[in-house]
C-alpha positions, 0 to 999 in steps of 0.5 A: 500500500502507499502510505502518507505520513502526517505528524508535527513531530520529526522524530516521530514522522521519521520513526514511523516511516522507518518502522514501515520500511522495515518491518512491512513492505508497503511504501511511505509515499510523503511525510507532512508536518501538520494536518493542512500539508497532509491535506495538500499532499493527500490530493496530489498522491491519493495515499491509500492509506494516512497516519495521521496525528490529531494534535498538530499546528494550522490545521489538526488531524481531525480537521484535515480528515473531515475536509478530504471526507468532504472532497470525496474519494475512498479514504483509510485513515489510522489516528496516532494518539496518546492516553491523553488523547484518547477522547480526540481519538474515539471522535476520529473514529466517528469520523471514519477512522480505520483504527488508532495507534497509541504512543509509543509506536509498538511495531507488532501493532502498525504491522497489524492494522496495515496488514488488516486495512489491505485485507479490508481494500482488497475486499473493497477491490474485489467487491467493486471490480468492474463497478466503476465501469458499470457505474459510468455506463450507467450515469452517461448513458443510461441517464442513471440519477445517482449522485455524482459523490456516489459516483466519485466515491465507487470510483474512487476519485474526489468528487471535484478533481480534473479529468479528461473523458475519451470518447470514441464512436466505433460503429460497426467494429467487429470483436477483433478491432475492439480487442485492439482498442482495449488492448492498447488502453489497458498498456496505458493503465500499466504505464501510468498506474498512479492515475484512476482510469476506467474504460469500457464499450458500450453496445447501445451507442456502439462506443467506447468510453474512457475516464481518467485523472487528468494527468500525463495527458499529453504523453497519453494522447500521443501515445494513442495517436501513434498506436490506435487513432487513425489505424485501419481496422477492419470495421474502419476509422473510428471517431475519436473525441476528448474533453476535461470536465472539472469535477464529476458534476461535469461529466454528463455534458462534457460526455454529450459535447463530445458525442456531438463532435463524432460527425467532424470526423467526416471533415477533419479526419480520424488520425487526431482528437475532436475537441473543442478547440479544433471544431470550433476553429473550422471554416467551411468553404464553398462547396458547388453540388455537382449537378453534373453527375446527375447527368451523368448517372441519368444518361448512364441509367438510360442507355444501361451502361453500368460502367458509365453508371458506376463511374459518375457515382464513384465521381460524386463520392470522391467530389463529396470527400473533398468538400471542406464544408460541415458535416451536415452539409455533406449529409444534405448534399448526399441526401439531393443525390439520393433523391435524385436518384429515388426520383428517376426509378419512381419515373421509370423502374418500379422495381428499383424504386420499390426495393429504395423504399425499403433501405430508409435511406432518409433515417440512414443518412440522418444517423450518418455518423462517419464519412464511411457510413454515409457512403455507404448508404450511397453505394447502397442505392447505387448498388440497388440500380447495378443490381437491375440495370441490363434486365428487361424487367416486365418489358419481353420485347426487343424492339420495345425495350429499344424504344424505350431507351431511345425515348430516355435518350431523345425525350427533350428533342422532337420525337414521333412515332414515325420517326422511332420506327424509321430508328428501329428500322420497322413500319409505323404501324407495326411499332404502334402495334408492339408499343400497345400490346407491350405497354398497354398504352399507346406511343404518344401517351406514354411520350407525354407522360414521360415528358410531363415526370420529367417537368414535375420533378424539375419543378419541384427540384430547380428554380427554373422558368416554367418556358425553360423546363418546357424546352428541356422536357421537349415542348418548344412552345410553353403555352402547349406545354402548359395545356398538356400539362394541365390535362395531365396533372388538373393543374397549371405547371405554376399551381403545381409548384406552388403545392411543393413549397 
């Protein structure tokens, strides 16, 4: 055990502490002259054990000992006391003394209150092992109402010391990426064995939480920066985030600052702490959605080139990492893609629109907590249109599948059934034939209300002019486009605008 030492006499101190030495093996870790240097350096060594006198100048024994009772933490205290003392001593044991020890020092009797204290801190120890931890999983995340001297108390610190709160958000992680984590943390509680740390994971928030006595943090962030922060475990990056709390009554906010900074992750990289300086100090740039890819992943999907395809979605993804902007912003523009996307099988893939419905991409990318997560959701519903690109899908015939690409392709020009077929390299009347028996609705409707998805979805998703998107669905003449469109839809283009917002 590691043993302070308080008494005014020198003699008697430095009898003591040889007594110790020799007969015993724990360690003297401090000897102080009156009970206000004891307070001191009890707080700076956190002693398991004090031998304190009570008579002493500036601050007396029992004085000192209510004080660190005050500050909180586990505390073993034995009075040293003469006979004439020994009213002083039955009010020290009322204030949480272990035991006494009458002057003169007798080395049989130190021996055996020390040996009987260990026996009792060991019990403490394997009575409480693993409490600290079910404690703090408790308070942080399960909102547990104890009091935060309860707390200190289980863990054994002072209720109003500095700590530093490591928090990291492992998403996915398998088991083997969290033994790495836990392996490094508990070579850390090795190295600095003089320091309280606990450290635990916690399934429901899928993180890991560490608490530690704020000392030696700058040795400790390096050495989780070189050895773990950034490292590429099979699950991927992990979001680290640190923070001090003054005492335990910061914990809970503290804990949930740092939770709120996981997502700068996705912008200031994982190879270093979140903090609050750090987030604080970035300054988004400007950042264009690149509607250009859009483009590039209509016609692609048109014309059923699944390279094409998976090239301007990996195009937006490497666009999207490169963004120095915050990170609800790439949320938002990851989410205008996906959109998009959705939008384009709602027109002309029910079957991969049906199948988009079903990931919640909406919830998903909200809950996005890493860059990796959110890509992932991406890549997705990309996924979902490889999967049906090249099939035919309800559509057996040919020459009608054919036809239908070259309407994904041709929409905004001016097209007829006379000049498709002469594509196709058949009759008018034979294409109109196949185009009804196939699609149960003939070529010119089926135009039309290809023409008119395309101009609702541009009038709720652009500012343009309604004659603009007239000319981009196909229409040269805006009045007729408006006709159409409210034969089609009831309502004008500009009423029909007007609901979306």
């Amino acid at each position: 055990m590691r043993i302070l030492v308080v008494e005014d006499e020198i003699r008697i101190r430095k009898g003591i502490a040889s007594l110790i030495d020799r007969h015993t093996e724990h360690t003297v870790i401090g000897e102080a002259k009156n009970g206000a240097e004891g307070y001191e350096m009890a707080l700076k060594y956190q002693p398991d054990v004090i031998i304190t006198d009570i008579r002493m100048p500036e601050m007396d024994g029992l004085l000192m000992m209510q004080k660190l009772q005050e500050w909180g933490g586990s505390w073993h205290f034995v009075i040293l006391s003469g006979y004439s003392e020994f009213e002083y001593a039955k009010q020290a044991l009322r204030y949480g003394a272990e035991d006494y020890l009458l002057k003169p020092l007798a080395p049989e009797d130190v021996t055996r209150i020390l040996a009987a204290i260990q026996e009792k801190i060991e019990a403490e120890l394997k009575k409480n092992q693993g409490m600290p931890e079910k404690r703090l999983r408790d308070y942080l995340i399960e909102n547990d109402l104890s009091s935060t001297k309860e707390l200190a108390a289980v863990c054994g610190c002072s209720e109003y010391g500095a700590f530093r709160l490591i928090c990291a958000y492992a998403g996915n992680a398998g088991q083997e990426d969290k033994d790495v984590c836990l392996d490094r943390f508990q070579k850390l509680k090795q190295m600095f064995s003089k320091q309280k740390m606990y450290f635990f994971f916690t399934e429901s928030t899928r993180e890991f939480i560490c608490l530690l006595e704020d000392q030696n943090w700058e040795q400790i962030q390096g050495e989780l920066r070189h050895k773990l922060l950034g490292r590429k475990l099979s699950g991927g990056p992990w979001a680290w985030a640190s923070g001090r709390a003054e005492g335990f009554l910061e914990l809970k906010e503290t804990y949930e600052d740092l939770k709120a900074r996981y997502v700068y992750a996705m912008v200031l990289g994982y190879d270093q702490f979140l903090t609050k300086k750090r987030t604080e100090a970035f300054i988004p740039e400007s950042w264009q959605y690149p509607k250009v890819r859009e483009k590039q992943l209509q016609k692609a999907f048109y014309k059923e080139e699944r390279t094409e395809f998976q090239e301007a979605a990996d195009g937006f993804v490497e666009e999207l990492s490169k963004a120095r902007i915050l990170p609800g912003q790439l949320k938002e523009g990851c989410m205008k893609m996906v959109n998009f996307l959705t939008g384009l099988a709602q027109e002309h893939r029910r079957g991969i629109y049906e199948q988009l419905q079903k990931l919640n991409t909406v919830r998903q990318i909200g809950g996005a907590v890493t860059f990796q997560e959110l890509t992932d959701i991406f890549c997705e519903v990309v996924g979902v249109f490889l999967q049906h690109m090249g099939q035919c899908e309800d559509i057996s015939n040919y020459t009608i599948k054919r036809t239908i690409d070259y309407i994904r392709m041709h929409y905004q020009e001016s097209i007829s059934l006379e000049g498709v077929a002469s594509v196709m390299d058949i009759t008018p009347e034979y294409l109109s034939t196949l185009f009804n028996r196939e699609m149960g609705e003939n070529f010119t409707i089926f135009l039309k209300k290809f023409r008119i998805s395309h101009a609702k979805r541009l009038l709720k998703g652009t500012d343009k002019k309604i004659y603009e998107i007239a000319q981009d669905v196909g229409y040269a003449d805006p009045k007729y486009f408006n006709r159409v469109f409210k034969e089609e839809e009831g309502i004008s283009p500009g009423d029909y605008r007007s609901l979306q917002h």
